[in-house]
N, CA, C and O atoms as a Tripos MOL2 file, in Angstrom:
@<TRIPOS>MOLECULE
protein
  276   275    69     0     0
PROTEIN
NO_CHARGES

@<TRIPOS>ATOM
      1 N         -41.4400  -71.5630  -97.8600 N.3       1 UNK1
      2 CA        -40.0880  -71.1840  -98.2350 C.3       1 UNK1
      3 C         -40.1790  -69.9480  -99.1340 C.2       1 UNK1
      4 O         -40.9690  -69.9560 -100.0780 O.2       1 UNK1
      5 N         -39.4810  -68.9930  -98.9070 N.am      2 UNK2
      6 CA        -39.0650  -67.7130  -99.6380 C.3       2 UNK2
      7 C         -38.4940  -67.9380 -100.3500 C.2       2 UNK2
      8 O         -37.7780  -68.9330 -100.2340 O.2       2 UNK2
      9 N         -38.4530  -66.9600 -101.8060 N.am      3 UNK3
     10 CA        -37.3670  -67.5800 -102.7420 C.3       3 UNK3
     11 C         -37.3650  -65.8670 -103.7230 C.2       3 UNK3
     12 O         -38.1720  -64.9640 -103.5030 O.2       3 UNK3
     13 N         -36.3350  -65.8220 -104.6850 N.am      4 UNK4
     14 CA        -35.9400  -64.6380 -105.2550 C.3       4 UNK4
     15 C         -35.9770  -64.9250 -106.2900 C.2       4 UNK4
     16 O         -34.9490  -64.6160 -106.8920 O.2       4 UNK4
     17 N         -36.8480  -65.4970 -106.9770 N.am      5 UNK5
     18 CA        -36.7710  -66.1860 -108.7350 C.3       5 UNK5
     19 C         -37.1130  -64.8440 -109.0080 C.2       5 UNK5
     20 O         -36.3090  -64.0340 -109.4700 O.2       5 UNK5
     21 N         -38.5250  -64.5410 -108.6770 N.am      6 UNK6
     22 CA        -39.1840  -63.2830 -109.8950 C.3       6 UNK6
     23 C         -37.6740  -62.4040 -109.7570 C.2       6 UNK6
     24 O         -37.2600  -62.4640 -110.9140 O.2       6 UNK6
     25 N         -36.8190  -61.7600 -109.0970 N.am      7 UNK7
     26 CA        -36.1610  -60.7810 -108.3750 C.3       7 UNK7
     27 C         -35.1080  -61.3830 -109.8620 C.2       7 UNK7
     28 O         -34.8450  -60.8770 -110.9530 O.2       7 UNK7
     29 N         -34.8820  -62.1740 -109.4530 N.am      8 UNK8
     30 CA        -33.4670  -63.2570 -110.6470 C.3       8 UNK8
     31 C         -34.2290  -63.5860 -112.3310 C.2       8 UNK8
     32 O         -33.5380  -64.0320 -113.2480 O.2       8 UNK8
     33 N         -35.3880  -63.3450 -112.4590 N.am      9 UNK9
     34 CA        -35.8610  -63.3090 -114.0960 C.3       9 UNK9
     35 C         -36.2250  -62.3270 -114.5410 C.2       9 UNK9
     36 O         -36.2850  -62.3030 -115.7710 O.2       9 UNK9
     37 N         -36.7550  -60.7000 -113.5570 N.am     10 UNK10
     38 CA        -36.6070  -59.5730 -114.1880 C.3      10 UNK10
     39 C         -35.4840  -59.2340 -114.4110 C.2      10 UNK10
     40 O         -35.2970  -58.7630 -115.5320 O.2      10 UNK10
     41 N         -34.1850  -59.3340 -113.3860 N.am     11 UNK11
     42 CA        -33.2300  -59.2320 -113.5580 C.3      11 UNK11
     43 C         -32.4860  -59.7040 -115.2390 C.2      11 UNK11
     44 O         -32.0000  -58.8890 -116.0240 O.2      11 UNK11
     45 N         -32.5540  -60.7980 -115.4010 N.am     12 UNK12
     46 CA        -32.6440  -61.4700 -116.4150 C.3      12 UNK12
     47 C         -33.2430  -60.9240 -118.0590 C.2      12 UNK12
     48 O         -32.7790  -60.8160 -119.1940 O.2      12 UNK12
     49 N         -34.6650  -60.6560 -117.2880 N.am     13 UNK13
     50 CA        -35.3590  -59.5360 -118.8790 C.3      13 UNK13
     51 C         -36.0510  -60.7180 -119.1890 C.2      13 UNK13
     52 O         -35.9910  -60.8200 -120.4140 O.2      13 UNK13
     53 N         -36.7280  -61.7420 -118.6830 N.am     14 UNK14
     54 CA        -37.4410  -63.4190 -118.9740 C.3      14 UNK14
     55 C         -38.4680  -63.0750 -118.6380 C.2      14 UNK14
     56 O         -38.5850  -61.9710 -118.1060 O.2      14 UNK14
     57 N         -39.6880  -64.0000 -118.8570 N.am     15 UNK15
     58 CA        -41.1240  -63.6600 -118.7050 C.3      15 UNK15
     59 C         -41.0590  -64.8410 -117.8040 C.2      15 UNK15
     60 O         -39.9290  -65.3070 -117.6570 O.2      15 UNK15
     61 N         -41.9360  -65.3650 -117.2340 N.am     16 UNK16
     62 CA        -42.1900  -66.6750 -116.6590 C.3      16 UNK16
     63 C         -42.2500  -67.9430 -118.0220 C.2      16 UNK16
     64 O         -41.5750  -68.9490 -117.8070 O.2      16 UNK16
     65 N         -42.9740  -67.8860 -119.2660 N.am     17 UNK17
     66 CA        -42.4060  -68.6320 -120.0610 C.3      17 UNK17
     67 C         -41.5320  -69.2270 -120.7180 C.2      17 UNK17
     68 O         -41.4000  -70.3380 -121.2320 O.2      17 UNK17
     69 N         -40.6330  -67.7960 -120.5620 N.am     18 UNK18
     70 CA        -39.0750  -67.9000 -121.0310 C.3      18 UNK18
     71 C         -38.7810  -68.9480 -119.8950 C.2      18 UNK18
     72 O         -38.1190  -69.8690 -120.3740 O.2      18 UNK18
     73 N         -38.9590  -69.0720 -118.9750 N.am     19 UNK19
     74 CA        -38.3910  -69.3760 -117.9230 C.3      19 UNK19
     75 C         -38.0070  -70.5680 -117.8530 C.2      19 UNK19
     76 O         -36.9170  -71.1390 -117.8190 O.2      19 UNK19
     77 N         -39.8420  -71.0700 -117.8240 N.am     20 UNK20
     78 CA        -40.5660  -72.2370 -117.6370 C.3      20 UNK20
     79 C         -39.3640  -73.2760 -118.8390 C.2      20 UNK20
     80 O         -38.8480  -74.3590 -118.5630 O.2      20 UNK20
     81 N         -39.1970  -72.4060 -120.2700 N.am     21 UNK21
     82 CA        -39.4270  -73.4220 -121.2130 C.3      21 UNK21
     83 C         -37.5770  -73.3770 -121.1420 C.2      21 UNK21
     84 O         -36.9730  -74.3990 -121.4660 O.2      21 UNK21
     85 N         -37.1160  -72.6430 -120.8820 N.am     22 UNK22
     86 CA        -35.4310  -72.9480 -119.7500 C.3      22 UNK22
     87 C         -35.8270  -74.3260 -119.1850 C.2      22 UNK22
     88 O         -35.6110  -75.4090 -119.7300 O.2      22 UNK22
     89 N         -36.3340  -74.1510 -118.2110 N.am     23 UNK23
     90 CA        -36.1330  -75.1720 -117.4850 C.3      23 UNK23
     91 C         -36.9600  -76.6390 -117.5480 C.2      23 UNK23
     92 O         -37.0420  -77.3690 -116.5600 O.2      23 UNK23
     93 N         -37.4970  -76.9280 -118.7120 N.am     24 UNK24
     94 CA        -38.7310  -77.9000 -118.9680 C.3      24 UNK24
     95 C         -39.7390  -77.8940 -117.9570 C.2      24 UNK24
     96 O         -39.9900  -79.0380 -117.5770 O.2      24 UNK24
     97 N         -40.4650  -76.9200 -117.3350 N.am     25 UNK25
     98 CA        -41.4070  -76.9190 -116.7490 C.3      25 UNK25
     99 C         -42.7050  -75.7970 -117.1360 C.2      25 UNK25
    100 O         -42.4710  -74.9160 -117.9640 O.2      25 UNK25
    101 N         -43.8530  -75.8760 -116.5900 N.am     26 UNK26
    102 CA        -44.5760  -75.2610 -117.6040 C.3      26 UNK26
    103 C         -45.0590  -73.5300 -116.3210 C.2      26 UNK26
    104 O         -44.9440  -73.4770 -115.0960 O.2      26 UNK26
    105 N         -45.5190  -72.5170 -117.2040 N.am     27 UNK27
    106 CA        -45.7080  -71.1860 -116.7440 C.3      27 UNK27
    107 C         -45.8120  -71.3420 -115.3830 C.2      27 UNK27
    108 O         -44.9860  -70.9150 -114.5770 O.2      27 UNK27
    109 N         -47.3470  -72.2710 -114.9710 N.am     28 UNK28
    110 CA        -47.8970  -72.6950 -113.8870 C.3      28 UNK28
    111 C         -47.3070  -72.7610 -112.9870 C.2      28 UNK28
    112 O         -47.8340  -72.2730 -111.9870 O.2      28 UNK28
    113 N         -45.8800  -73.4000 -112.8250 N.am     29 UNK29
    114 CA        -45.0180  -74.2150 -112.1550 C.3      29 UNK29
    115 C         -44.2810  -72.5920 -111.9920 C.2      29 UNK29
    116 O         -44.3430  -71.9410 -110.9490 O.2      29 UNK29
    117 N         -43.6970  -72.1990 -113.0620 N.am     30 UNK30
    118 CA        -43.0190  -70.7930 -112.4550 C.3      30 UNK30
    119 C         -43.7210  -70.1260 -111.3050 C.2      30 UNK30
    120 O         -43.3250  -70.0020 -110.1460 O.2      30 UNK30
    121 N         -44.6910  -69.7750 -111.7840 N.am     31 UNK31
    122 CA        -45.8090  -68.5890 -111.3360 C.3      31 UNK31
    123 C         -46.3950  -69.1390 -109.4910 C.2      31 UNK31
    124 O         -47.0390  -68.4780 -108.6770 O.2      31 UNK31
    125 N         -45.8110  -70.6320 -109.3670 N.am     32 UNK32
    126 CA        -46.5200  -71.2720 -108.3970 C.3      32 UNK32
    127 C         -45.3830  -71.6710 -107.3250 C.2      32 UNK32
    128 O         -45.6710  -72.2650 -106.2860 O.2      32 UNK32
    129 N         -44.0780  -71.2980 -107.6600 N.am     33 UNK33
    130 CA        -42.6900  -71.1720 -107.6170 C.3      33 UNK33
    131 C         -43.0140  -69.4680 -106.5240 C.2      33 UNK33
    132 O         -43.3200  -69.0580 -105.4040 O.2      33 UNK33
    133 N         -42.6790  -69.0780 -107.8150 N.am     34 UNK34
    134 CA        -42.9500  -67.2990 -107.3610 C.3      34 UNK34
    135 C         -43.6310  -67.1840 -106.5080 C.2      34 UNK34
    136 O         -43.0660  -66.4340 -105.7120 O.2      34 UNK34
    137 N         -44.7490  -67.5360 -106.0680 N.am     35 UNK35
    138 CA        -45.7250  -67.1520 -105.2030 C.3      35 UNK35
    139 C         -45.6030  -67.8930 -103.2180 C.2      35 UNK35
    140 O         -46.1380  -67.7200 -102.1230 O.2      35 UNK35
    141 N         -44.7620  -68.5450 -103.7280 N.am     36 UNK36
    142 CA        -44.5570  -69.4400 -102.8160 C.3      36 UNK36
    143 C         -45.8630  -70.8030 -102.0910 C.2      36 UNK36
    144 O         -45.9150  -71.4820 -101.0650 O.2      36 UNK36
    145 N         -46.6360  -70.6490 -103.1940 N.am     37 UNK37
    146 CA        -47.3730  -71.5560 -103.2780 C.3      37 UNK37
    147 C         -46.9630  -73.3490 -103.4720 C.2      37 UNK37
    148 O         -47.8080  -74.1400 -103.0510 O.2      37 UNK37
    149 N         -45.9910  -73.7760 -103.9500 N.am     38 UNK38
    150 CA        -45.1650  -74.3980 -104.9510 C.3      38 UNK38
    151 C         -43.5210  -74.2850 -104.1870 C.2      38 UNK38
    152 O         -42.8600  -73.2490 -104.1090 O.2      38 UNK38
    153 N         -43.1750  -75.4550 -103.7500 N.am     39 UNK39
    154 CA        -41.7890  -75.5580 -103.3960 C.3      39 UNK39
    155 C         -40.9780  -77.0590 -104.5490 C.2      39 UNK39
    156 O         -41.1220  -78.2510 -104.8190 O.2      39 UNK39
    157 N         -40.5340  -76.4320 -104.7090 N.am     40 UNK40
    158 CA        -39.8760  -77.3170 -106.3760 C.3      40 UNK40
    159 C         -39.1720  -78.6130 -105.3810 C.2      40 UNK40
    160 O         -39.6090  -78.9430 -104.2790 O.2      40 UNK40
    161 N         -38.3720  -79.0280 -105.8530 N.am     41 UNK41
    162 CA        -37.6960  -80.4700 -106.4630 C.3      41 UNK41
    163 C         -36.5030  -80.1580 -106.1550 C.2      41 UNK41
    164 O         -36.1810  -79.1360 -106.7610 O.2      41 UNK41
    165 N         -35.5620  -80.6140 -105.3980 N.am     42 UNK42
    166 CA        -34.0880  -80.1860 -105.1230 C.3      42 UNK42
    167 C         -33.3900  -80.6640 -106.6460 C.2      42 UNK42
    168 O         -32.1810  -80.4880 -106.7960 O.2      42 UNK42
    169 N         -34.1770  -81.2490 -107.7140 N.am     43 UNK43
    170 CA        -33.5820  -81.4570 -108.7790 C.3      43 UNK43
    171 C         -33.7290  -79.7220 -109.6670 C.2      43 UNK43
    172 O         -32.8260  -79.1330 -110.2620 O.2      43 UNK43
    173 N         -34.7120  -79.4130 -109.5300 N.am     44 UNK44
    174 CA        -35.3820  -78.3020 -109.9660 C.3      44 UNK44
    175 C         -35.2780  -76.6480 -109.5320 C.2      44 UNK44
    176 O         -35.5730  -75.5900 -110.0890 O.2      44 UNK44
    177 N         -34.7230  -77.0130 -108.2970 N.am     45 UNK45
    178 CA        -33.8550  -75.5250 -107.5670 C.3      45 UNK45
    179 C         -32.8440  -75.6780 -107.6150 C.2      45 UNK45
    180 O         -32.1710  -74.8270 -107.0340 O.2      45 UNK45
    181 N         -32.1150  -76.7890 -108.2930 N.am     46 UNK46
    182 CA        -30.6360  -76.8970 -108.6790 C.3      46 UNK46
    183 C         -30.7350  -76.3060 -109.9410 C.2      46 UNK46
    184 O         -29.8660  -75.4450 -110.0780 O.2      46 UNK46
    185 N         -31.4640  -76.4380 -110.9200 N.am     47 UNK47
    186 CA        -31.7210  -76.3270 -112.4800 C.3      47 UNK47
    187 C         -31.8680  -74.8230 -112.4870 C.2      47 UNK47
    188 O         -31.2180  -74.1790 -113.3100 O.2      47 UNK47
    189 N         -32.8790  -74.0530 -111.4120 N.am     48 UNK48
    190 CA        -32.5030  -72.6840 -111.2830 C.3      48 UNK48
    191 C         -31.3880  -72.1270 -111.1040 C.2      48 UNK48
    192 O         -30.6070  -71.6360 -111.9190 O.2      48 UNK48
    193 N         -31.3250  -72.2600 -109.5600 N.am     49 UNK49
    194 CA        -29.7830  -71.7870 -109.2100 C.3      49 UNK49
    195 C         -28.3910  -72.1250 -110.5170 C.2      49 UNK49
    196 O         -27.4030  -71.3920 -110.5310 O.2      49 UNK49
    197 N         -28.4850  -72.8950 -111.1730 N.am     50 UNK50
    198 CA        -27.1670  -72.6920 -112.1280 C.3      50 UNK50
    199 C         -27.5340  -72.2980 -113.2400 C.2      50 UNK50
    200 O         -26.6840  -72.0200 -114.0860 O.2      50 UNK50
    201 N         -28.8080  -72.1850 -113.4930 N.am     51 UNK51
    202 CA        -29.4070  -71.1920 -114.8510 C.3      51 UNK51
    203 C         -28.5970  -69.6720 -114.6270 C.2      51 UNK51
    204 O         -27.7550  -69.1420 -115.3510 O.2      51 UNK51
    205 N         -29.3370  -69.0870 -113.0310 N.am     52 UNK52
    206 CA        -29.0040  -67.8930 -112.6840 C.3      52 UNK52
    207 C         -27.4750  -67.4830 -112.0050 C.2      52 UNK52
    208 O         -26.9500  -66.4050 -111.7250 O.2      52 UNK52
    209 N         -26.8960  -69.4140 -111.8520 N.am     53 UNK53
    210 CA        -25.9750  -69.0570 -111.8630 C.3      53 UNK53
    211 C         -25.3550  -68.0420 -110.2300 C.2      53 UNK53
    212 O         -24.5080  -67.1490 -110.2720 O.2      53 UNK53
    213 N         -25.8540  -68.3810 -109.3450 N.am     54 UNK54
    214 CA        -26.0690  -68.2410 -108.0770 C.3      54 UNK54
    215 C         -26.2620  -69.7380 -106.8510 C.2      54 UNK54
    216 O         -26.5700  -70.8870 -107.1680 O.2      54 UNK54
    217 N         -26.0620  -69.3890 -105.9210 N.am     55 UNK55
    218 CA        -26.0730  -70.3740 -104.5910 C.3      55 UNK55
    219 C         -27.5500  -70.6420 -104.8710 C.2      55 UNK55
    220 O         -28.2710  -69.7760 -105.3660 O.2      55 UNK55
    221 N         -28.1780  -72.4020 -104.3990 N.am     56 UNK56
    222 CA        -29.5850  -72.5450 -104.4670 C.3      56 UNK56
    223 C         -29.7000  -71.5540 -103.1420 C.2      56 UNK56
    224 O         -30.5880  -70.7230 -103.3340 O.2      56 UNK56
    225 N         -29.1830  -71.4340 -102.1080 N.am     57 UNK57
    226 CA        -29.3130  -71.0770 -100.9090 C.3      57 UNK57
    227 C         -29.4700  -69.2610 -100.7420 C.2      57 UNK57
    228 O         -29.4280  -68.4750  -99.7950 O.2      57 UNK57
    229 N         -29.6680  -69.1530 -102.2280 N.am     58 UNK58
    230 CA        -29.6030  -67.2320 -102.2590 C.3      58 UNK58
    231 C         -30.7990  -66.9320 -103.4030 C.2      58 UNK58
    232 O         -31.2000  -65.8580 -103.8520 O.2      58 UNK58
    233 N         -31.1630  -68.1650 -103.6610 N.am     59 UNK59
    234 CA        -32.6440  -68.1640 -104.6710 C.3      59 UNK59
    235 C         -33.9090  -69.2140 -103.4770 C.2      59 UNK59
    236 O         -35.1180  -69.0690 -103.6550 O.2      59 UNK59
    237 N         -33.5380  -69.8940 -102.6900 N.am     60 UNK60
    238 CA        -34.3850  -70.1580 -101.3490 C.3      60 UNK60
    239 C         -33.9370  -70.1100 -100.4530 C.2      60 UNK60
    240 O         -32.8570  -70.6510 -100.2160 O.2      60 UNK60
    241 N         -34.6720  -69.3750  -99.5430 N.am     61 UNK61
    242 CA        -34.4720  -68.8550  -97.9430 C.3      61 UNK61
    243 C         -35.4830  -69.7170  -97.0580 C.2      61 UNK61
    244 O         -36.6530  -69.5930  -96.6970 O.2      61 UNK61
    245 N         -34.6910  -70.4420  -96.9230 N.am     62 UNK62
    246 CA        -35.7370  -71.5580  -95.5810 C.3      62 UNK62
    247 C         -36.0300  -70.7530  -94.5600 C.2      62 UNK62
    248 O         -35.2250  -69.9730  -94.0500 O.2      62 UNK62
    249 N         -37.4480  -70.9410  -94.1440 N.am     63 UNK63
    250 CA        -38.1610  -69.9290  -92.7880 C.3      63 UNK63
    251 C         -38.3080  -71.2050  -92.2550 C.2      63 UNK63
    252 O         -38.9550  -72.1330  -92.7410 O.2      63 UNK63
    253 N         -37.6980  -71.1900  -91.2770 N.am     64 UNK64
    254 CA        -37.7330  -72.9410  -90.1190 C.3      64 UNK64
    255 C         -39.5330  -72.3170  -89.7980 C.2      64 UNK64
    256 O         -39.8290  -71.1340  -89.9640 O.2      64 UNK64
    257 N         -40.1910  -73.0090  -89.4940 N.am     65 UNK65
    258 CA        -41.5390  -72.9160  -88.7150 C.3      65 UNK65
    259 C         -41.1280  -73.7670  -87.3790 C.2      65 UNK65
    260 O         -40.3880  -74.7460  -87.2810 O.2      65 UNK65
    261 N         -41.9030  -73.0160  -86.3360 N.am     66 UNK66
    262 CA        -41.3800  -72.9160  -85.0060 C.3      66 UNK66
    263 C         -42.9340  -73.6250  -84.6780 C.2      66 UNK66
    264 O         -44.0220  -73.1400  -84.9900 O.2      66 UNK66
    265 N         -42.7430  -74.6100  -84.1270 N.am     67 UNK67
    266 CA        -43.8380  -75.8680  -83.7940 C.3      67 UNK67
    267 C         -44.4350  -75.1760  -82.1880 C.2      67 UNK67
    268 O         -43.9110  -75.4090  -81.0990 O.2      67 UNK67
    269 N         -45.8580  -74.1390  -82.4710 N.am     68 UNK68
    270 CA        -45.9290  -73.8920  -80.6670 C.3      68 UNK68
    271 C         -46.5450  -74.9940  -79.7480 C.2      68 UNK68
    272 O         -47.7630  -75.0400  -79.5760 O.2      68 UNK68
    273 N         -45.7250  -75.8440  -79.1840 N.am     69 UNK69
    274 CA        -46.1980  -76.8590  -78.1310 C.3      69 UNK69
    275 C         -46.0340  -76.8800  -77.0920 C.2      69 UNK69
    276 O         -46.5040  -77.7910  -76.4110 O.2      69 UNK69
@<TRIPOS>BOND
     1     1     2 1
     2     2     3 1
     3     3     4 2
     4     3     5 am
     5     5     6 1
     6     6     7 1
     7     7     8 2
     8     7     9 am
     9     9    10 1
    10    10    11 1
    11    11    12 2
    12    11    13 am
    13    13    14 1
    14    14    15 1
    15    15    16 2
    16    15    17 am
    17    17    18 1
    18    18    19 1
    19    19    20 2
    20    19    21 am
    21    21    22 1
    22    22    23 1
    23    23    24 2
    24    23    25 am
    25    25    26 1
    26    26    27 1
    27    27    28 2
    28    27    29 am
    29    29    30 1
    30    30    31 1
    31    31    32 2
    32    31    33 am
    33    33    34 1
    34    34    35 1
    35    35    36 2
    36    35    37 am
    37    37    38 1
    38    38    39 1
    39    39    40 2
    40    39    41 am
    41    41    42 1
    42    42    43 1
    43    43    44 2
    44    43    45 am
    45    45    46 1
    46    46    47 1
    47    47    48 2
    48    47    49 am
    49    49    50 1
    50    50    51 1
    51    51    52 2
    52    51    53 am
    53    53    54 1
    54    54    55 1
    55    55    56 2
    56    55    57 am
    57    57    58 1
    58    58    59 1
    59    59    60 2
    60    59    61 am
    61    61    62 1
    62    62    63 1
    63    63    64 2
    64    63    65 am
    65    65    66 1
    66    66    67 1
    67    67    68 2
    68    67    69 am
    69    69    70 1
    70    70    71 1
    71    71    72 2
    72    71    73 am
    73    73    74 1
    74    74    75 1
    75    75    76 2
    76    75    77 am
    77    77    78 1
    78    78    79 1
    79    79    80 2
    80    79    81 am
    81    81    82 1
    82    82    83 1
    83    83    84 2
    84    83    85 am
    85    85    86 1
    86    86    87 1
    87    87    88 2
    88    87    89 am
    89    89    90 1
    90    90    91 1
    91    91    92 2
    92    91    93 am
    93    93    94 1
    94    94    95 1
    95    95    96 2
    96    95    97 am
    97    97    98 1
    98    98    99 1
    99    99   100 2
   100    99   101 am
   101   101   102 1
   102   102   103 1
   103   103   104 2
   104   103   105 am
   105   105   106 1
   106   106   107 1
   107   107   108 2
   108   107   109 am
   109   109   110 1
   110   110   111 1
   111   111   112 2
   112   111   113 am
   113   113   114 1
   114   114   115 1
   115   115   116 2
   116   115   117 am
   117   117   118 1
   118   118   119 1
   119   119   120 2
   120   119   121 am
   121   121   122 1
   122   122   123 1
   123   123   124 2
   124   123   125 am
   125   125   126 1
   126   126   127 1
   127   127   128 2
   128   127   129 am
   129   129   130 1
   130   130   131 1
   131   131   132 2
   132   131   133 am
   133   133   134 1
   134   134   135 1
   135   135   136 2
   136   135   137 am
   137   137   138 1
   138   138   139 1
   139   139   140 2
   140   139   141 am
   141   141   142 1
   142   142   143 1
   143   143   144 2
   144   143   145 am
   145   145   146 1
   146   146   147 1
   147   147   148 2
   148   147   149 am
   149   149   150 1
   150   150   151 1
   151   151   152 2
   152   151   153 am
   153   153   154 1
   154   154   155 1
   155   155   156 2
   156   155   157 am
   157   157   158 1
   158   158   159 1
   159   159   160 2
   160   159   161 am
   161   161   162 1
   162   162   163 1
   163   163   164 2
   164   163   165 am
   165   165   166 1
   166   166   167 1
   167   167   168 2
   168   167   169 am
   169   169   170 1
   170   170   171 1
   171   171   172 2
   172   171   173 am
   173   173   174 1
   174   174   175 1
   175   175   176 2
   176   175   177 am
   177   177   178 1
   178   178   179 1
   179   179   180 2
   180   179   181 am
   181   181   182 1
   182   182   183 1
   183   183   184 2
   184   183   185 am
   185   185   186 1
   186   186   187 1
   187   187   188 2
   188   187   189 am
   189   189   190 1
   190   190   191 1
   191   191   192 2
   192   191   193 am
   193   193   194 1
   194   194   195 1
   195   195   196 2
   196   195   197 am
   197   197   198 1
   198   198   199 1
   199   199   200 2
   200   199   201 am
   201   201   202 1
   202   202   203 1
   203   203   204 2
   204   203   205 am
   205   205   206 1
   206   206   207 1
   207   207   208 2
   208   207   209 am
   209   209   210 1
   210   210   211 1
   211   211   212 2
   212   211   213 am
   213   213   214 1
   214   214   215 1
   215   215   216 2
   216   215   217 am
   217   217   218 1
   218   218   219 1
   219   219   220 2
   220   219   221 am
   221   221   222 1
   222   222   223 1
   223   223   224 2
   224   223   225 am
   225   225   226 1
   226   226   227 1
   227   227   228 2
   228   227   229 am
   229   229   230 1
   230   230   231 1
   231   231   232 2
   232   231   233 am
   233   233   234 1
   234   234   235 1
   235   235   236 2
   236   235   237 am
   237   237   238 1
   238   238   239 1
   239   239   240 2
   240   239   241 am
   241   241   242 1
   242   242   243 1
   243   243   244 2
   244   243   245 am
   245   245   246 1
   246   246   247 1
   247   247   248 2
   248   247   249 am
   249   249   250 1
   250   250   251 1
   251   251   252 2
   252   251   253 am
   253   253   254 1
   254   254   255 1
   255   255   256 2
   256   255   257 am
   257   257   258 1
   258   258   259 1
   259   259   260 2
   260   259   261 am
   261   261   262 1
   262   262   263 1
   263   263   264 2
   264   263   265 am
   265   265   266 1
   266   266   267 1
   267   267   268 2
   268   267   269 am
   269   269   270 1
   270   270   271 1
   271   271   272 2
   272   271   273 am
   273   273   274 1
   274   274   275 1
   275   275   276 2
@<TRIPOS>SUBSTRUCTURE
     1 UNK1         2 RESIDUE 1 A UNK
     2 UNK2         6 RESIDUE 1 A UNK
     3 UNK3        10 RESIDUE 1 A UNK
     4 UNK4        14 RESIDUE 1 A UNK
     5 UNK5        18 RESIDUE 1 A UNK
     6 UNK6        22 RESIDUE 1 A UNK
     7 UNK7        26 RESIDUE 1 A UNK
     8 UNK8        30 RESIDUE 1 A UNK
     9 UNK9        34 RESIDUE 1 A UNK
    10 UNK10       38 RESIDUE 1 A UNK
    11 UNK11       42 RESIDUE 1 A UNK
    12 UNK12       46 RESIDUE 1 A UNK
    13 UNK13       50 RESIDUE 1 A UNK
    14 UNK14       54 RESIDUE 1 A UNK
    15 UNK15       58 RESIDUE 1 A UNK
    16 UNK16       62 RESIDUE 1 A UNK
    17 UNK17       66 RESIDUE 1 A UNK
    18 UNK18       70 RESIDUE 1 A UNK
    19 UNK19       74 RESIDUE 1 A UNK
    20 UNK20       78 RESIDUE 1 A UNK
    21 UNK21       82 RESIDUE 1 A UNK
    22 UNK22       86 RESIDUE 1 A UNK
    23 UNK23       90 RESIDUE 1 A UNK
    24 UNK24       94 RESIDUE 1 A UNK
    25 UNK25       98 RESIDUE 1 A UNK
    26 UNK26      102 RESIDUE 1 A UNK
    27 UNK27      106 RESIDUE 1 A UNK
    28 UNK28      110 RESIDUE 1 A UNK
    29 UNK29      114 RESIDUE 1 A UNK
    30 UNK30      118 RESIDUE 1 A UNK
    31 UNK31      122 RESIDUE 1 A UNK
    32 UNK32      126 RESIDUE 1 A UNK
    33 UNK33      130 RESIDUE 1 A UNK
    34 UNK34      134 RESIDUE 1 A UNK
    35 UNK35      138 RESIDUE 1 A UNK
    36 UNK36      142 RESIDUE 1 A UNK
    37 UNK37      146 RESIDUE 1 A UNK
    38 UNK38      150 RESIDUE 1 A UNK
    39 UNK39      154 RESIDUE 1 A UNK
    40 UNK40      158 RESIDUE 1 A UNK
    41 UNK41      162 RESIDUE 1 A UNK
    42 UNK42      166 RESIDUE 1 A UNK
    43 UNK43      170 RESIDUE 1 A UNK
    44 UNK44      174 RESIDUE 1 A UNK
    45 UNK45      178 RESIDUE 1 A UNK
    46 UNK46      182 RESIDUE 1 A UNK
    47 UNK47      186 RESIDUE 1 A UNK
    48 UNK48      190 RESIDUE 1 A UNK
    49 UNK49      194 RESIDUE 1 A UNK
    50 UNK50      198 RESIDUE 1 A UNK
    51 UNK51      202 RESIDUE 1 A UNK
    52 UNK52      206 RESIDUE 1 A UNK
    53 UNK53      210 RESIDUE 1 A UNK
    54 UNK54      214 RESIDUE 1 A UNK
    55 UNK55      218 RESIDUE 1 A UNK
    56 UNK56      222 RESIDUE 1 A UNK
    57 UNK57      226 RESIDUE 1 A UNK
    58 UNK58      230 RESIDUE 1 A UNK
    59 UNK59      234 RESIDUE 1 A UNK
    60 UNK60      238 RESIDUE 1 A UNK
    61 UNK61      242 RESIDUE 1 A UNK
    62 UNK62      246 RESIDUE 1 A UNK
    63 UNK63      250 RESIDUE 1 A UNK
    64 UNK64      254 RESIDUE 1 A UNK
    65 UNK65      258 RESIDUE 1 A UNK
    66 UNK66      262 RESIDUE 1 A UNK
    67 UNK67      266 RESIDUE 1 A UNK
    68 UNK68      270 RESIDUE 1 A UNK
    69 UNK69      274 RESIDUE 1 A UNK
């Protein structure tokens, strides 16, 4: 899943700590977020999206994966 956090916390002027400690989660979790390594918690992309105050659906962009069978 794609997502626009870093895009929405420079915007912002936040470091990933600032972020993290917004949202009770730790740098790691940002940084692992960002990378798309890390797909959060529909509790936790809710907690973004109304931080930034935006659609969850404009801070993650679902890429369907296409099953070749």
């Amino acid at each position: 899943m794609n997502n626009t956090i870093k895009f929405h916390r420079t915007a912002h002027n936040l470091t990933q700590e600032e972020l993290a400690i917004v949202l009770g989660v730790t740098r790691q979790t940002i940084l692992a977020i960002e990378k798309g390594k890390y797909d959060p918690s529909l509790e936790l992309a809710f907690k973004i999206s109304r931080y930034f105050n935006v659609p969850v659906d404009e801070i993650f962009l679902y890429n369907e994966k296409t099953n070749p069978d």
